[in-house]
C-alpha positions in Angstrom: -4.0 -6.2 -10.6 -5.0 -6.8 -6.8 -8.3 -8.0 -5.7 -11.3 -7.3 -3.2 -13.1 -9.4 -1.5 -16.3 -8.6 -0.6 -18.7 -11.2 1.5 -22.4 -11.1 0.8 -25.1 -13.4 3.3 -26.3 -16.3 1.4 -30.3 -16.2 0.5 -32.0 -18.9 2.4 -33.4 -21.3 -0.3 -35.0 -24.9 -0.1 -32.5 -27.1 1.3 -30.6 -23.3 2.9 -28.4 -20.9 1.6 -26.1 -22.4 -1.4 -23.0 -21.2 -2.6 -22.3 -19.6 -5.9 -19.8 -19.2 -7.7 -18.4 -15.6 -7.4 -19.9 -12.7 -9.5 -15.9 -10.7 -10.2 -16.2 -7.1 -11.7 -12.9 -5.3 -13.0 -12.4 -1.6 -12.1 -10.0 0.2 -14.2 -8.8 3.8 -13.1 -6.9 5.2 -15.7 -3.5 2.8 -15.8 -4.4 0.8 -13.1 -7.4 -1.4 -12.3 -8.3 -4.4 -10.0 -11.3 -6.5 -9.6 -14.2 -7.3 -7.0 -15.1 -10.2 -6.5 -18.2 -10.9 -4.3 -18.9 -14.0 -2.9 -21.5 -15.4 -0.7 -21.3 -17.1 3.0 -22.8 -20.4 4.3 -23.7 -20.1 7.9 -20.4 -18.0 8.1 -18.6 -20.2 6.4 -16.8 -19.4 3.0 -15.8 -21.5 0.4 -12.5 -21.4 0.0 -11.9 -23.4 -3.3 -14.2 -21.5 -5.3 -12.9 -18.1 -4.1 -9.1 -19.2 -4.7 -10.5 -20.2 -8.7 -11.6 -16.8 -9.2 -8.6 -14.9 -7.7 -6.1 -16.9 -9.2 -3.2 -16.4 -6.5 -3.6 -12.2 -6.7 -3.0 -10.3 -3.7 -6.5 -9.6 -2.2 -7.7 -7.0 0.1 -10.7 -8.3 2.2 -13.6 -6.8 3.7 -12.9 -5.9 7.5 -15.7 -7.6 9.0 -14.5 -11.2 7.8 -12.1 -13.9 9.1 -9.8 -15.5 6.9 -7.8 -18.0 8.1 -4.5 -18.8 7.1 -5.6 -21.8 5.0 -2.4 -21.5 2.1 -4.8 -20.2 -0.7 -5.9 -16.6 -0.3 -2.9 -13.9 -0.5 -4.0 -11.5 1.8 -2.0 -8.4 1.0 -0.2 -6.6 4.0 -0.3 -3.1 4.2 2.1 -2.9 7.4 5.0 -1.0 5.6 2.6 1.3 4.2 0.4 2.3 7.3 3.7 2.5 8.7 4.7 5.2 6.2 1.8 7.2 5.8 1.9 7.4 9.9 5.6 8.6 9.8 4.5 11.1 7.0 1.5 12.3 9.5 3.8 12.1 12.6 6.5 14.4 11.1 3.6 16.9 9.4 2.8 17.6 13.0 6.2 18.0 14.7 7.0 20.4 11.5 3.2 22.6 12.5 4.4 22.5 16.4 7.7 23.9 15.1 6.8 27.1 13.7 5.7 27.9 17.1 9.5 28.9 17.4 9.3 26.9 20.6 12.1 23.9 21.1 10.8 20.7 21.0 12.7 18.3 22.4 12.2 14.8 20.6 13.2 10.8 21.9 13.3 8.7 18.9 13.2 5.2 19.6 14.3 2.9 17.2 15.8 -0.1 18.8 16.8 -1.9 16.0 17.5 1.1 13.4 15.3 0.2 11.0 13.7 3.7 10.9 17.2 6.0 10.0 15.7 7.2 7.2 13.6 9.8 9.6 16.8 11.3 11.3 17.5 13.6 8.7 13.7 15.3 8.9 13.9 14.8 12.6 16.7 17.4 12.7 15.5 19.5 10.2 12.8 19.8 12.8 14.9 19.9 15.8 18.2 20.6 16.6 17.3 18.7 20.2 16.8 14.8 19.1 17.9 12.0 21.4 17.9 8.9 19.5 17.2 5.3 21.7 18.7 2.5 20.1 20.3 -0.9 20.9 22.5 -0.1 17.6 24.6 2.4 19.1 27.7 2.4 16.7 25.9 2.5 13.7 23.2 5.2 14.7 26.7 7.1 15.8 27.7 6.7 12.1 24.2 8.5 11.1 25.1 11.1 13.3 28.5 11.8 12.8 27.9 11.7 9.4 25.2 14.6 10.1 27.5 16.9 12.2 30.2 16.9 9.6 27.4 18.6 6.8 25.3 20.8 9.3 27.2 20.9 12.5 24.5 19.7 14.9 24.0 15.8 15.9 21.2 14.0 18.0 22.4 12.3 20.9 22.5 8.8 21.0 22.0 6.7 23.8 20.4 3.1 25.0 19.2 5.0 28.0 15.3 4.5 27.7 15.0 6.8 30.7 15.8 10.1 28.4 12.6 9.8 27.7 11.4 11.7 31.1 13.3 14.7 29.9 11.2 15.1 26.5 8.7 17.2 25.3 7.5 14.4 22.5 8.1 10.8 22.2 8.2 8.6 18.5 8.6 5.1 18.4 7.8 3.9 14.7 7.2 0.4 15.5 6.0 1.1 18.7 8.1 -0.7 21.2 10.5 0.8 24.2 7.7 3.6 24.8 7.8 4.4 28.8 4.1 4.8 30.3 4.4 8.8 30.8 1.7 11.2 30.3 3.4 13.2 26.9 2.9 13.4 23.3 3.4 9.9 22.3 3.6 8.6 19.0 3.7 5.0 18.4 0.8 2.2 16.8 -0.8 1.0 20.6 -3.7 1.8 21.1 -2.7 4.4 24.4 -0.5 6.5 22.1 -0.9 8.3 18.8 -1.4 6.7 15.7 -3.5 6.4 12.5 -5.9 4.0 11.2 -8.2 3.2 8.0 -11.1 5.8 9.8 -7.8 8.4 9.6 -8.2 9.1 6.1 -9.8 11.1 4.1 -12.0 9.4 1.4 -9.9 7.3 -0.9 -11.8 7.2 -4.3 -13.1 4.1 -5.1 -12.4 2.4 -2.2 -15.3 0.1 -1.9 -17.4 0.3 2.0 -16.0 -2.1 4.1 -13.0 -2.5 3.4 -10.1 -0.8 5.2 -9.0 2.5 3.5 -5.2 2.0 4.0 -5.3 -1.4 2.5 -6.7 -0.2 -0.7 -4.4 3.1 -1.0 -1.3 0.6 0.0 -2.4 -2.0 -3.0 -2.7 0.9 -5.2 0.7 2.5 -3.7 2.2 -0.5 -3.9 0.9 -2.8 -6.3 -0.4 -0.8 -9.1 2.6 2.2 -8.4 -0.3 5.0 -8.1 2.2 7.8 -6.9 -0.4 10.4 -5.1 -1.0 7.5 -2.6 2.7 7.4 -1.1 2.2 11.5 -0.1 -1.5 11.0 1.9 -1.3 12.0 5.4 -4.0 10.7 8.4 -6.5 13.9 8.7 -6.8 12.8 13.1 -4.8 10.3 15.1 -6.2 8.3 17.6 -5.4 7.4 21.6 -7.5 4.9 23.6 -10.0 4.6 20.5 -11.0 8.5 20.3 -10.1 10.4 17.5 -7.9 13.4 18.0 -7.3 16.6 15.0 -4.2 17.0 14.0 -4.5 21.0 15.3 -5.4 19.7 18.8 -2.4 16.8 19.0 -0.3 20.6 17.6 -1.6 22.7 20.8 -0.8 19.9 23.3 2.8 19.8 22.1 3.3 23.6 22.2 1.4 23.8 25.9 3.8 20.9 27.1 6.7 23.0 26.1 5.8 26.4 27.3 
């Protein structure tokens, strides 16, 4: 069981606001559950002791409007790994839309340090055209002789970042060795495509203000709720405006017309 931290002003009283000792409330959904707790701020100020007592060293989710520093008690739970997979899940719904277009789409995958192989086999299910940019260059040539020898296509793999120019759509998982050209881009900056908590559809239960990836990655994660590892983001985002996914699948097809 995970927790979530919610942070409520303290009521001004004689002698100003007090704190209390956190009111905790267990949800339980079927076979999982986790608990809000709800505590109070002083002057913006929180107090740490009390809140560790009542989360007894669970991961917690906190609301998104609060600062917690790392202080050593709170376990704030990262949903990295999970943001990053539902965005790779989006990301390859979208190339897979564009593709019916019967149009060839030409795709740079940049993964630098291959810690993303596992998308080269949907990559070129999508595309028979993939340029992989890597600094691993023997064993991505593993991946990919590997892949020629079942289905007698391989991506091309290179350390060249400049193949990039000569793309119709460019996907960088973890968002580094991106060139600044005007394409589809796909990678978590804020000047390229990606996904946040607003990129969701509603998650049930997930309490207001906290961050909807968070809670469906606890649940994913934590509690092993299955139907949260298959979400997809419903937009994407570029330069803080939110873009359908329909719209992101037309400016892929016009590029390659």
């Amino acid at each position: 069981m995970f927790c979530v931290l919610l942070v409520e002003e303290g009521k001004r009283q004689r002698g100003g606001a007090t704190f209390r000792k956190p009111k905790k409330r267990q949800v339980d959904c079927g076979n999982f559950g986790y608990e809000i707790i709800t505590t109070r701020a002083k002057r913006n100020r929180l107090n740490y002791d009390k809140i560790y007592t009542a989360i007894k060293g669970r991961p917690t989710i906190k609301q998104v409007d609060i600062n917690i520093t790392d202080n050593g008690l709170i376990s704030l739970f990262d949903a990295t790994r999970y943001k990053q997979h539902i965005e790779i899940k989006t990301i390859l719904a979208i190339l897979t839309k564009a593709a019916e277009y019967k149009r060839s789409i030409s795709i740079a995958f940049v993964d630098l340090d291959c810690r993303f192989c596992g998308c080269l086999e949907p990559l070129m299910n999508i595309s028979s055209e993939v340029y992989i940019i890597t600094n691993e260059i023997e064993q991505y040539n593993e991946y990919a002789n590997e892949y020629f020898s079942l289905f007698g296509v391989a991506p091309i793999v290179t350390n060249g970042i400049d193949i990039q120019s000569k793309c119709s759509v460019i996907f960088s998982p973890a968002g580094n060795g991106v060139l600044p050209l005007d394409k589809v881009v796909f990678a978590p900056r804020n000047e390229c495509y990606h996904i946040d908590g607003e990129c969701l559809s509603m998650i049930n239960g997930c309490p207001e203000k906290i961050d909807k990836i968070e809670f469906a990655g606890a649940l994913f994660e934590l509690c092993n709720v299955e139907r949260f590892g298959n979400i997809k983001g419903d937009y994407m985002k570029r330069n803080g405006v939110k873009e359908d996914i329909k719209s992101i699948v037309e400016r892929i097809c016009l590029d390659i017309s």
